[in-house]
N, CA, C and O atoms as a GROMACS GRO file, in nm:
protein
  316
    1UNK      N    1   8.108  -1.567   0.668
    1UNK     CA    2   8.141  -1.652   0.781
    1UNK      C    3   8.155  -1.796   0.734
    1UNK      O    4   8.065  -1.842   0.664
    2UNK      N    5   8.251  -1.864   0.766
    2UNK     CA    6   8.256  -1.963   0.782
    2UNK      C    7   8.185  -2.067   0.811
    2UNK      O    8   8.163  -2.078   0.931
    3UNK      N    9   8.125  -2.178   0.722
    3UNK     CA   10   8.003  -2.272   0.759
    3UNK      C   11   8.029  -2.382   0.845
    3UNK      O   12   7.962  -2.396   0.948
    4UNK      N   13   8.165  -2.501   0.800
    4UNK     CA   14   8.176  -2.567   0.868
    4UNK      C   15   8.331  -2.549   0.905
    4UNK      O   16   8.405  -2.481   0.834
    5UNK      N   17   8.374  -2.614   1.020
    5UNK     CA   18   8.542  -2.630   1.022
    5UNK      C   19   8.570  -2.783   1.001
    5UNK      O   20   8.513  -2.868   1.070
    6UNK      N   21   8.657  -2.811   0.907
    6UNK     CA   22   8.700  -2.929   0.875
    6UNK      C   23   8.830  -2.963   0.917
    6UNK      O   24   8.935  -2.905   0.887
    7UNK      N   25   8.806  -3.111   1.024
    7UNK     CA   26   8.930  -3.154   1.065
    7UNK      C   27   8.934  -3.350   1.001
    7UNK      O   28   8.845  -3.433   0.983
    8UNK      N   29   9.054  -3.350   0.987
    8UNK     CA   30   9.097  -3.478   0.958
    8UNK      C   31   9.171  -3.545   1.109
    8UNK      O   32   9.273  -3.508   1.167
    9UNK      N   33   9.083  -3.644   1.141
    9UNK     CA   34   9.186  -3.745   1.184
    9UNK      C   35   9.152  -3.884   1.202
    9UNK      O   36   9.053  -3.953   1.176
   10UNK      N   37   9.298  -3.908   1.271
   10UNK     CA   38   9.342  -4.034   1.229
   10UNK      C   39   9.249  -4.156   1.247
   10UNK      O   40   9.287  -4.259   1.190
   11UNK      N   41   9.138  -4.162   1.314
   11UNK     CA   42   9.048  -4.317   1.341
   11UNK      C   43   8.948  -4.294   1.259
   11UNK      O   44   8.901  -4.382   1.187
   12UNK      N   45   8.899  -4.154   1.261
   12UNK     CA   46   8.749  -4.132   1.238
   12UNK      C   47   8.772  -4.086   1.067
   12UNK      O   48   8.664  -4.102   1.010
   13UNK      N   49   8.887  -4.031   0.964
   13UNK     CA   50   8.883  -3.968   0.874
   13UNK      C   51   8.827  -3.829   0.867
   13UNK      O   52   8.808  -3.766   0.972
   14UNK      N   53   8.797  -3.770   0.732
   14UNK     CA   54   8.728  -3.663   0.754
   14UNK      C   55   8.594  -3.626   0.800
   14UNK      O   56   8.491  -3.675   0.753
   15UNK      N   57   8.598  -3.516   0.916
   15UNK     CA   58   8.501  -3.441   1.058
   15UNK      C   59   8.485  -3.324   0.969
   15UNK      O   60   8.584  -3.261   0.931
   16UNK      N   61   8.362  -3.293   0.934
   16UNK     CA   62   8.294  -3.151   0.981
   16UNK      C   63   8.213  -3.115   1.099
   16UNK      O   64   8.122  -3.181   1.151
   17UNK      N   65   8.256  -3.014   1.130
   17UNK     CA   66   8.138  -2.932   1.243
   17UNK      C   67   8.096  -2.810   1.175
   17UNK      O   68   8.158  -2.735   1.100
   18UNK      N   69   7.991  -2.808   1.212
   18UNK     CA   70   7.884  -2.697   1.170
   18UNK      C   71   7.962  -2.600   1.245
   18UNK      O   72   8.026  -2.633   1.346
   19UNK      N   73   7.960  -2.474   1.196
   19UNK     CA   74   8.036  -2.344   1.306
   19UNK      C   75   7.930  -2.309   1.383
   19UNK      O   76   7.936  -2.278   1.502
   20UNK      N   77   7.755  -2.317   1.262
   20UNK     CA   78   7.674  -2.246   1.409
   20UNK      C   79   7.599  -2.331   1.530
   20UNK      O   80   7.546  -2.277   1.627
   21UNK      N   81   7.603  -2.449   1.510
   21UNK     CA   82   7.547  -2.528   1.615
   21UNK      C   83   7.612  -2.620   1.640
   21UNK      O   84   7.537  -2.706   1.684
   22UNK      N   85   7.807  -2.687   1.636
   22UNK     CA   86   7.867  -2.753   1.652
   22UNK      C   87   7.856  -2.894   1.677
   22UNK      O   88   7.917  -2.960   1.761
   23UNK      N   89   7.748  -2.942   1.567
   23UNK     CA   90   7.732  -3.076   1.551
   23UNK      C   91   7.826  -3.126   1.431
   23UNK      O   92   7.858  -3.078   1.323
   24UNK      N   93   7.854  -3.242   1.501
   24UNK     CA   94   7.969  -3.310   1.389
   24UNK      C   95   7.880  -3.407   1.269
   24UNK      O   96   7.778  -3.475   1.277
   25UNK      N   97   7.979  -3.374   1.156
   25UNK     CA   98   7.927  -3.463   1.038
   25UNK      C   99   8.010  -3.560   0.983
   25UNK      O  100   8.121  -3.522   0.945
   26UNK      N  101   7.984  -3.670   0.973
   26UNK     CA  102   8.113  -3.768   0.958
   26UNK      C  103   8.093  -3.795   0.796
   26UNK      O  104   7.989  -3.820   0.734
   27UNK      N  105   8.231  -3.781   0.748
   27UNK     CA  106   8.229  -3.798   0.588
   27UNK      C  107   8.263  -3.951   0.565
   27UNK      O  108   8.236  -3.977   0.448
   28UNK      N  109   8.295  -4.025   0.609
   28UNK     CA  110   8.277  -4.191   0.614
   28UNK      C  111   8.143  -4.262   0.676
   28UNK      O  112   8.106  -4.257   0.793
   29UNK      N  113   8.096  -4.312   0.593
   29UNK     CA  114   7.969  -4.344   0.617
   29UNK      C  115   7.989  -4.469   0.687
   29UNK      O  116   8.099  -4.524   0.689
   30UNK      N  117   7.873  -4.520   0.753
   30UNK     CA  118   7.873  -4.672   0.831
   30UNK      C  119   7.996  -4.677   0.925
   30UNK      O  120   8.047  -4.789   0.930
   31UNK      N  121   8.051  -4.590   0.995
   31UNK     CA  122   8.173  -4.564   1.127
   31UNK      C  123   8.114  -4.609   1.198
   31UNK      O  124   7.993  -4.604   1.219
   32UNK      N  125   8.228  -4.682   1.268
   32UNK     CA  126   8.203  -4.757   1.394
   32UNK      C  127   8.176  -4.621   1.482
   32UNK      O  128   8.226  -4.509   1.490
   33UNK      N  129   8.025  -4.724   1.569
   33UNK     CA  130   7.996  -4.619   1.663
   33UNK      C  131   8.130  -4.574   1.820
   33UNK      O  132   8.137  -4.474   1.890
   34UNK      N  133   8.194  -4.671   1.820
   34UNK     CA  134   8.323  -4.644   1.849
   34UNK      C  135   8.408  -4.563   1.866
   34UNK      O  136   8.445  -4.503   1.967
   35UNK      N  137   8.445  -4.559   1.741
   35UNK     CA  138   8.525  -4.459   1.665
   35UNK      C  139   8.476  -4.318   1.663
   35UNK      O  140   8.553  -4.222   1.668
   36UNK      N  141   8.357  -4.307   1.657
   36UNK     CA  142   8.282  -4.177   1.677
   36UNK      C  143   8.288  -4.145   1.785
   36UNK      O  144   8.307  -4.026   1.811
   37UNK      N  145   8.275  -4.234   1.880
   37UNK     CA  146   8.290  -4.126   2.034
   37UNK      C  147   8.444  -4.160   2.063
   37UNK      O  148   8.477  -4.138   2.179
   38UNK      N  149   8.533  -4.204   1.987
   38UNK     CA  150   8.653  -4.132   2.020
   38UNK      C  151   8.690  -4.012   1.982
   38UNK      O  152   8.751  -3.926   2.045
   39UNK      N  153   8.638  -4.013   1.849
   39UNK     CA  154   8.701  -3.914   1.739
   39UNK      C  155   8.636  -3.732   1.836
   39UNK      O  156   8.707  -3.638   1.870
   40UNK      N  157   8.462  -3.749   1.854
   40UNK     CA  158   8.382  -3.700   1.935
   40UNK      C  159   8.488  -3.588   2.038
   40UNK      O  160   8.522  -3.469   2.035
   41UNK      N  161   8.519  -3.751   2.152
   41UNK     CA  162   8.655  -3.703   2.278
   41UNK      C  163   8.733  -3.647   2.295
   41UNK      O  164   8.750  -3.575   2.393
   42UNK      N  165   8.842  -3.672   2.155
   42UNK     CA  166   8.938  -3.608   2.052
   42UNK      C  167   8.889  -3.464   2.016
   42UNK      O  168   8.944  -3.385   2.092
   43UNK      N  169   8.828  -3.419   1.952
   43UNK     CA  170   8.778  -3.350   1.910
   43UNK      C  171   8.754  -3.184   2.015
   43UNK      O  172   8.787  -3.067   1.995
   44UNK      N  173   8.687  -3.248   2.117
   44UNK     CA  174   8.670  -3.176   2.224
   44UNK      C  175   8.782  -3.155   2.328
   44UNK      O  176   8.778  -3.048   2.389
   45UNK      N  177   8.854  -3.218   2.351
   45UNK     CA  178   8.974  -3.237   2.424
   45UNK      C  179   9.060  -3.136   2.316
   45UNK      O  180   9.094  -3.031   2.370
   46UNK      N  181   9.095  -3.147   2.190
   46UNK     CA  182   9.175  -3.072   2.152
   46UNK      C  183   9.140  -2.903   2.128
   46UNK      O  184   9.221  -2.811   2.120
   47UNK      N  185   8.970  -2.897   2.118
   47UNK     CA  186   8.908  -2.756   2.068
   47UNK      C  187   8.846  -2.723   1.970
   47UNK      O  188   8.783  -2.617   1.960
   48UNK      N  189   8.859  -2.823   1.870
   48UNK     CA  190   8.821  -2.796   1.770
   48UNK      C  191   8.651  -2.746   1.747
   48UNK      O  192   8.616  -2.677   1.651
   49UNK      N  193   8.565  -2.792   1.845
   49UNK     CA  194   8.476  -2.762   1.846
   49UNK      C  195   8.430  -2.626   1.888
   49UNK      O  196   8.352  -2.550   1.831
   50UNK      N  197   8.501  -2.613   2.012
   50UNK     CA  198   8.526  -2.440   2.064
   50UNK      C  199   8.535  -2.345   1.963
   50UNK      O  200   8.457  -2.251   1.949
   51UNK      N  201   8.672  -2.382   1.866
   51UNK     CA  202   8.716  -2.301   1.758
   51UNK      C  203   8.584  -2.300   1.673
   51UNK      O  204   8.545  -2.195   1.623
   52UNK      N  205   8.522  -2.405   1.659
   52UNK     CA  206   8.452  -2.382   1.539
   52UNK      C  207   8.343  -2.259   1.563
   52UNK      O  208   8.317  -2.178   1.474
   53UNK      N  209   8.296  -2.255   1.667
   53UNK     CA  210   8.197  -2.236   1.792
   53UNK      C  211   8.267  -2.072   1.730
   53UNK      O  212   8.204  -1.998   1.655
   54UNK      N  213   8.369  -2.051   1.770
   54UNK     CA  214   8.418  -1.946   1.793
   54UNK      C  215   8.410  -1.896   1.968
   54UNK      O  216   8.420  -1.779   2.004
   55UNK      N  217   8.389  -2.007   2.056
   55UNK     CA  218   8.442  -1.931   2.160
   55UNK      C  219   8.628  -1.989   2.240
   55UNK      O  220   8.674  -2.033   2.345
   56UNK      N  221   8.664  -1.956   2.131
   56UNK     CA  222   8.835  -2.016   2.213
   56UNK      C  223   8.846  -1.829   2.220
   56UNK      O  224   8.781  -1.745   2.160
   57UNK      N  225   8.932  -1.818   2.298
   57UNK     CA  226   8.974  -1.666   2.314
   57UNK      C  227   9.101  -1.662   2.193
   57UNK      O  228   9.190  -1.746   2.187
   58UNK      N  229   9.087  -1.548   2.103
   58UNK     CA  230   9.154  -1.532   2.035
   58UNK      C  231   9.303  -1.487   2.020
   58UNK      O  232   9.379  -1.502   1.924
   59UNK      N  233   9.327  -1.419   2.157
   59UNK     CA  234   9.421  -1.372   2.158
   59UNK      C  235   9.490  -1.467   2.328
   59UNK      O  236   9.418  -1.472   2.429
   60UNK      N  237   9.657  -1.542   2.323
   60UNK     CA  238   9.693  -1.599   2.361
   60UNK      C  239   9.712  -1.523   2.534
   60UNK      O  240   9.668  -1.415   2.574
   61UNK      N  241   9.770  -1.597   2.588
   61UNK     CA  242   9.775  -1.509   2.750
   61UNK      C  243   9.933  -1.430   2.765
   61UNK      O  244  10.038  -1.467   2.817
   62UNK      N  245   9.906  -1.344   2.716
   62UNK     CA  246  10.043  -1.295   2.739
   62UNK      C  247  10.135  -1.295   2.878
   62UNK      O  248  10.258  -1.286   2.875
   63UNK      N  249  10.088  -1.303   2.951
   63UNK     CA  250  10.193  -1.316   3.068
   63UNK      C  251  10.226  -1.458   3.121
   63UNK      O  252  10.300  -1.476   3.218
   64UNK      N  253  10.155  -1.576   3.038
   64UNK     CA  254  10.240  -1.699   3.013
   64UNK      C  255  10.377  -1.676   2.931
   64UNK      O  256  10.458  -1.764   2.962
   65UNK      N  257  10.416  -1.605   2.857
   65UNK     CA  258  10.574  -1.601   2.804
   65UNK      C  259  10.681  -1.595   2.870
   65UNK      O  260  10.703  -1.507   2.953
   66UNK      N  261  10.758  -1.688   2.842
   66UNK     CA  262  10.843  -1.652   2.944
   66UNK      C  263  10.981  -1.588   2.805
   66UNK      O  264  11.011  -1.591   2.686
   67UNK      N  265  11.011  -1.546   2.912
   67UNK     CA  266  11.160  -1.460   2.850
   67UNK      C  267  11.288  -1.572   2.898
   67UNK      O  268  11.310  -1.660   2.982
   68UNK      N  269  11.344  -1.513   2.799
   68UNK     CA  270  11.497  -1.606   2.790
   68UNK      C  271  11.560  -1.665   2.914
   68UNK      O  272  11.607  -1.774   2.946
   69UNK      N  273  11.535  -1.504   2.990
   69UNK     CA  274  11.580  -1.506   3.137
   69UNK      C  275  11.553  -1.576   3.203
   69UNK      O  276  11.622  -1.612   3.298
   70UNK      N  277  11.404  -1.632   3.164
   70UNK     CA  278  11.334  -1.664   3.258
   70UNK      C  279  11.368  -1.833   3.248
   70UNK      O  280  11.373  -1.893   3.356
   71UNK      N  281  11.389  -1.905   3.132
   71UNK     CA  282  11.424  -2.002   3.105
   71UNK      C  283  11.532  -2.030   3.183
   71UNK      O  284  11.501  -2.105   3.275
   72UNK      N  285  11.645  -2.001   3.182
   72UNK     CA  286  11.749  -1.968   3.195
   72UNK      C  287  11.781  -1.984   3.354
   72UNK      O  288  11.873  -2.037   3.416
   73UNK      N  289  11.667  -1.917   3.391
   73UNK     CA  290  11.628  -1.931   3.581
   73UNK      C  291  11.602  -2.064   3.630
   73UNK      O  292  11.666  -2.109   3.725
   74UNK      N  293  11.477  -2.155   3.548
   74UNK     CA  294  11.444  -2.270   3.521
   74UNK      C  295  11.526  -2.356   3.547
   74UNK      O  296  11.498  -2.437   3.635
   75UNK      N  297  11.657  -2.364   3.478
   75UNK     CA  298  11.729  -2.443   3.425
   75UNK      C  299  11.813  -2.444   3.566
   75UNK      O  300  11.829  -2.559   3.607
   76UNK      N  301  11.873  -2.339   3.652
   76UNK     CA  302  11.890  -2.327   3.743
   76UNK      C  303  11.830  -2.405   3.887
   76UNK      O  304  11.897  -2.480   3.959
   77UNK      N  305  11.740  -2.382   3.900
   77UNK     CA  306  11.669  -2.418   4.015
   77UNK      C  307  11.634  -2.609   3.987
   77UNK      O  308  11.638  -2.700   4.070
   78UNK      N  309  11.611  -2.613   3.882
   78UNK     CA  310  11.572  -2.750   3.797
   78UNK      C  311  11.708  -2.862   3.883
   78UNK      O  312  11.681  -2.974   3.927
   79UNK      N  313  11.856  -2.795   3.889
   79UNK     CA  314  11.974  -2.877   3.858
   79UNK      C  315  12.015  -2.884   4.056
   79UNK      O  316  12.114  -2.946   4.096
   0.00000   0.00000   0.00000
C-alpha cells in the first residue's frame, strides 16, 4: 500500500499526505502560514486528500455520459 500521495503545487511546492491518517507534510520548510491554508483549501477542494484516504469512489457515474446524441440535443435546445 501506498504510504504517502504526493502532490505538487503551485504556492505551497511539494505536499505529502499520509494515505493512513491524511495529514499533510510540507516539503518547504518555514511556509507561510498562509500559504498553507491555501494550499490545505486547494487540496481538499480538489480531493486529493479523499484520494489519498482512499475514499473517492473508484469507479466514475456512469449514467453522467452523455452520448453523441445527446450532445447534439444540447446544442439544439441551447440555440
Amino acid at each position: 500500500m501506498q504510504k504517502n500521495l504526493v502532490v505538487t503545487t503551485q504556492a505551497a511546492g511539494v505536499v505529502r499526505i499520509n494515505c493512513r491518517t491524511g495529514r499533510i507534510y510540507w516539503e518547504q520548510k518555514n511556509l507561510d502560514p498562509v500559504l498553507k491554508q491555501y494550499a490545505k483549501k486547494y487540496l481538499l477542494a480538489e480531493g486529493f486528500v479523499e484520494q489519498a484516504l482512499g475514499v473517492l469512489d473508484p469507479e466514475p457515474d456512469k449514467s453522467a455520459d452523455l452520448s453523441p446524441d445527446d450532445v447534439s440535443n444540447l446544442d439544439d435546445v441551447s440555440s
